[in-house]
C-alpha positions as a printed NumPy array, in Angstrom:
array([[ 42.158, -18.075, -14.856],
       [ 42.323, -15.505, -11.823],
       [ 41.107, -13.355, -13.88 ],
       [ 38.028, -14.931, -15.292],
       [ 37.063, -16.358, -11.631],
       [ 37.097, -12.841, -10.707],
       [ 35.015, -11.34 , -13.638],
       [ 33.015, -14.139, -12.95 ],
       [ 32.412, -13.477,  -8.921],
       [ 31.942,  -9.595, -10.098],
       [ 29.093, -10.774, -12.464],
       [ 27.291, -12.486, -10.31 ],
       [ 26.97 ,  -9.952,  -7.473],
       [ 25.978,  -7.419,  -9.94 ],
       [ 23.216,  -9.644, -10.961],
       [ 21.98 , -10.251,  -7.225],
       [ 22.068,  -6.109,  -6.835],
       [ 19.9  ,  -5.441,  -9.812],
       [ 17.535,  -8.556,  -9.357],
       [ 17.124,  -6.968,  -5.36 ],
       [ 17.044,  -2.968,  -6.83 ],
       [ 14.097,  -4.51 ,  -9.044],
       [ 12.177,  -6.665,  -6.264],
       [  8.454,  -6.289,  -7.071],
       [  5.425,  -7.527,  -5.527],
       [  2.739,  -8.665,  -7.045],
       [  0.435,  -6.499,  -5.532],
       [  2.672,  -3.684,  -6.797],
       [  1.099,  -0.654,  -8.905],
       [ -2.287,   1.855,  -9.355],
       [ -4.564,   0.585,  -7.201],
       [ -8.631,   2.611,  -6.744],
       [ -9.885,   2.733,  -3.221],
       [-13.616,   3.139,  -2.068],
       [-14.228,   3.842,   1.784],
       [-17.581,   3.132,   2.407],
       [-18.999,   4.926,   6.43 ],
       [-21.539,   2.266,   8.019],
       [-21.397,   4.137,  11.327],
       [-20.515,   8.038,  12.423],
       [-21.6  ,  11.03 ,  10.695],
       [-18.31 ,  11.188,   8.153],
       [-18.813,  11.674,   4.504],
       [-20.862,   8.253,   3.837],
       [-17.846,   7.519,   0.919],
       [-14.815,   8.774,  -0.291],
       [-12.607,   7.369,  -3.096],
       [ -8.844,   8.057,  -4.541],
       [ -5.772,   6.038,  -5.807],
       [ -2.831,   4.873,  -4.171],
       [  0.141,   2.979,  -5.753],
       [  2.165,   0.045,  -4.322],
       [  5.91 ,  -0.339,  -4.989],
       [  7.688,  -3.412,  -3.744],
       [  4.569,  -3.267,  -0.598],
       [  4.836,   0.361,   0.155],
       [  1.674,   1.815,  -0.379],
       [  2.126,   5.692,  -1.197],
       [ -0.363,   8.6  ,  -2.063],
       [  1.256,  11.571,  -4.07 ],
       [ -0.787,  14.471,  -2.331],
       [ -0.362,  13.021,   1.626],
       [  1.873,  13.253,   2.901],
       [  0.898,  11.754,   6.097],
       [  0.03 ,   8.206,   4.273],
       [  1.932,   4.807,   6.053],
       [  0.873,   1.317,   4.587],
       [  2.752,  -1.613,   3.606],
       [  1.411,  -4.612,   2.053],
       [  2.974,  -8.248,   3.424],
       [  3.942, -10.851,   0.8  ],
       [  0.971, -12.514,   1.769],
       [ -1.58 ,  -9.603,   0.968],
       [ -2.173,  -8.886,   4.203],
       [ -2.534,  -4.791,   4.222],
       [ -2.445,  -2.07 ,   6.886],
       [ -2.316,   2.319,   6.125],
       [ -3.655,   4.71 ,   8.257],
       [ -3.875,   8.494,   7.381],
       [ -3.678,  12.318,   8.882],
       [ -5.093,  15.043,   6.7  ],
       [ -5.807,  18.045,   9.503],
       [ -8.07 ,  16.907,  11.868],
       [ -9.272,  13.802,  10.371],
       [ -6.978,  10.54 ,  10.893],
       [ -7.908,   6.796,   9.654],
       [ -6.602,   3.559,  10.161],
       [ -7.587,   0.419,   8.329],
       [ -6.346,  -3.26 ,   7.727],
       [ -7.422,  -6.113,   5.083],
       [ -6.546,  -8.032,   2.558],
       [ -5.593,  -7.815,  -1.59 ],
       [ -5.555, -10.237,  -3.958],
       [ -3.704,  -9.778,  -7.616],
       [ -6.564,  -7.337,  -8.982],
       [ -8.967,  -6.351,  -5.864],
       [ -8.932,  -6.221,  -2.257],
       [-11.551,  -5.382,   1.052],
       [-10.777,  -4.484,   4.503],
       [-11.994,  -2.476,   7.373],
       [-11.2  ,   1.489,   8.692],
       [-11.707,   3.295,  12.373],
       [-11.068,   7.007,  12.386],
       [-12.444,  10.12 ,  13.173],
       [-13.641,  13.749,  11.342],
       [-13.473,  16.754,  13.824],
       [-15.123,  15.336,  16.826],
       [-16.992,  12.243,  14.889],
       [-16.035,   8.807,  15.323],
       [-16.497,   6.831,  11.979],
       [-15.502,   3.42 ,  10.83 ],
       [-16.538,   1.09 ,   7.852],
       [-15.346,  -0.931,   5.284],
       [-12.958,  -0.547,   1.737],
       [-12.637,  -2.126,  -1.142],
       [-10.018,  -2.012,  -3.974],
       [ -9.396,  -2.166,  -7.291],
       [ -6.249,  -2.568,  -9.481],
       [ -6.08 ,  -0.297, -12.405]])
């Protein structure tokens, strides 16, 4: 009986392990971007893909890419790449999202708005 109590106990925490290893959002996966400039003199849009794994939001080429994505969809990133850096916040939903972004290109302060689009 020891013996299946413990087996038993042993079970279940490998359960909990794998079912926290596997957590997953729903917002998680291949997402499109479009930023779209409404005021500065930066490119007037720019697109690319990030992916989102249990709310980290990752780029494979930057490596100076932070975002995180709360439970609730609630989004914030910001990015470096030389001597342009952009910060933005918004919302997703299961299969698109839209926000807002402040940054700057060289000397030129930009901002506007994104939009996104699961894969």
């Amino acid at each position: 009986m020891k013996n299946l109590l413990t087996h038993t106990i042993a079970a279940s925490c490998l359960v909990a392990s794998v079912s926290v290893a596997q957590a997953r959002t729903v917002y998680d996966g291949s997402w499109d971007l479009l930023f779209v400039t409404q005021r500065g003199a930066c490119d007037p849009t720019y697109t690319f893909s990030v992916n989102i794994t249990d709310g980290v939001v990752t780029h494979p080429n930057l490596v100076r890419f932070r975002g995180r994505v709360a439970r609730s969809g609630a989004v914030r990133a910001s990015v470096t790449v030389s001597d342009k850096y952009a910060s933005g916040s918004g919302r997703l939903s299961s299969h698109t999202g839209r926000g807002t972004w402040s940054g700057y290109s060289g000397g030129a302060r930009c901002s506007g708005y994104w939009s996104a689009r699961r894969n």
